[in-house]
N, C-alpha and C positions, 0 to 999 in steps of 0.2 A: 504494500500500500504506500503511496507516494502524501505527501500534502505540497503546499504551495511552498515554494522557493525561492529566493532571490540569493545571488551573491557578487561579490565584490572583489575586484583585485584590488590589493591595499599596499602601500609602500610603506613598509614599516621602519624606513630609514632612520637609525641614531645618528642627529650629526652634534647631540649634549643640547642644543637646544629648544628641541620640540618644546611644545606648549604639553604641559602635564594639567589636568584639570585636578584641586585639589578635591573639589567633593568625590569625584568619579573614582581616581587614584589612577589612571593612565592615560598614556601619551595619546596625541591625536593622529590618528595614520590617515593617511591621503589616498583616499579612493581613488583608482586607475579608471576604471570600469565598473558598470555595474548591469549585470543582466538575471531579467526577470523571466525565471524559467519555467513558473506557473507550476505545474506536477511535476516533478522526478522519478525516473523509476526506481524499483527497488535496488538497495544497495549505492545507491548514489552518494549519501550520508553518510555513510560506514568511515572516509576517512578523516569526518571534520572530528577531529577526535579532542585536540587542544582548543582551551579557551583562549581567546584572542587578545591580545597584548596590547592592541587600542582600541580605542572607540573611534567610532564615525561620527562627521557632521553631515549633513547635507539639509536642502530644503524643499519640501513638499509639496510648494507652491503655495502651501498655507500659513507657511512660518518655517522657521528652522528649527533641525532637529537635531538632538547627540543621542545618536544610536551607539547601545552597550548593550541591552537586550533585543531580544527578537520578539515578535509578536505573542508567543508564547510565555514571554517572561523570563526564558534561558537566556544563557549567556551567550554571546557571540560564541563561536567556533572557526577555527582555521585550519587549513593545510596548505602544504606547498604545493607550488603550480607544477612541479610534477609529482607528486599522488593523486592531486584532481586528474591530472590530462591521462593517467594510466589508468583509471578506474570509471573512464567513461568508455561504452562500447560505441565504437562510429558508428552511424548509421541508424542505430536504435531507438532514436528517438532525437527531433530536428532539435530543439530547443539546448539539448548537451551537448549535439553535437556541432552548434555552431559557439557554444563553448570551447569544447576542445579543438575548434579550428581558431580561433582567439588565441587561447594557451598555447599553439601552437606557433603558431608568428611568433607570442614573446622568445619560447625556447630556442627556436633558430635565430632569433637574433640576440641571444644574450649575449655575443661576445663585445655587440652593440652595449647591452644594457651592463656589462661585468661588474659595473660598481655597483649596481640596484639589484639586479637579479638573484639573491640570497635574500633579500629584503620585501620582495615581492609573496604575499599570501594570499589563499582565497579563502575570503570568509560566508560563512552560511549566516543566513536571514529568516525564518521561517515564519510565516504568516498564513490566514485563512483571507477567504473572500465570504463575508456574510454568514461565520459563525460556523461554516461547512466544512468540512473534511473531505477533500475530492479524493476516489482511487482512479487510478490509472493503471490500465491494464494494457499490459504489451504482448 
C-alpha cells in the first residue's frame, strides 16, 4: 500500500555558517528540487531510514512555511541520492521514474557537483489529500 509523497533534494552543505533555528535545533538545508509523487509503490520508503539533519522552508503561496515534520506528524526522513536512484524500479511507475531520471543527471554529473554531491539528500514528505489513504496497485 503506497500513500501520498513528496520529496526533496536538499543540500545539506556545512560551510559553519548556516542559519540554525534555535527553537527547531537544526540547520536550514536548501531545497534543490522538489517532486510530488502523489502514490509510491511499495517499498519505495524502505530507504528513508535516517531522520533528516534540517529542516525546510518554502512557501505555499499562503504564507511561509518551516517544514521538520511531514503531514503525518513524523519527522522528516533522508537518504542518499544513490539509495533512492537504486531502489527505484525504471519503468514501474512514471512518477519514480522520472525521479530516478532527475537523480540521475545529478550522479553523472557529480564530478561537476564534487564539492556538493556528498551533501546532497533526498528527503521524504508524506501527506494525505482529504483525510484519504490512496493504494496503489501495480
Amino acid at each position: 500500500m503506497g500513500y501520498e509523497s513528496r520529496v526533496y533534494i536538499v543540500n545539506e552543505w556545512d560551510d559553519g555558517i548556516r542559519f540554525v533555528d534555535k527553537e527547531i535545533g537544526k540547520p536550514l538545508g536548501e531545497i534543490i528540487a522538489k517532486f510530488d509523487l502523489c502514490c509510491v509503490e511499495d517499498g519505495f520508503l524502505d530507504v528513508f531510514k535516517d531522520e533528516a539533519k534540517c529542516y525546510l522552508y518554502e512557501s505555499n503561496g499562503e504564507g511561509e512555511l518551516e517544514i521538520v515534520k511531514d503531514h503525518y506528524d513524523k519527522p522528516l526522513t533522508s537518504a542518499t541520492i544513490m539509495d533512492v536512484y537504486n531502489n527505484i524500479e525504471y519503468g514501474k511507475y512514471w512518477r519514480t521514474t522520472m525521479l530516478k531520471d532527475a537523480l540521475h543527471s545529478i550522479i553523472v554529473n557529480r564530478d561537476i557537483l564534487s564539492r556538493d554531491f556528498e551533501s546532497l539528500k533526498v528527503y521524504h514528505y508524506g501527506y494525505w489529500l482529504g483525510g484519504k489513504i490512496w493504494k496503489l496497485e501495480l
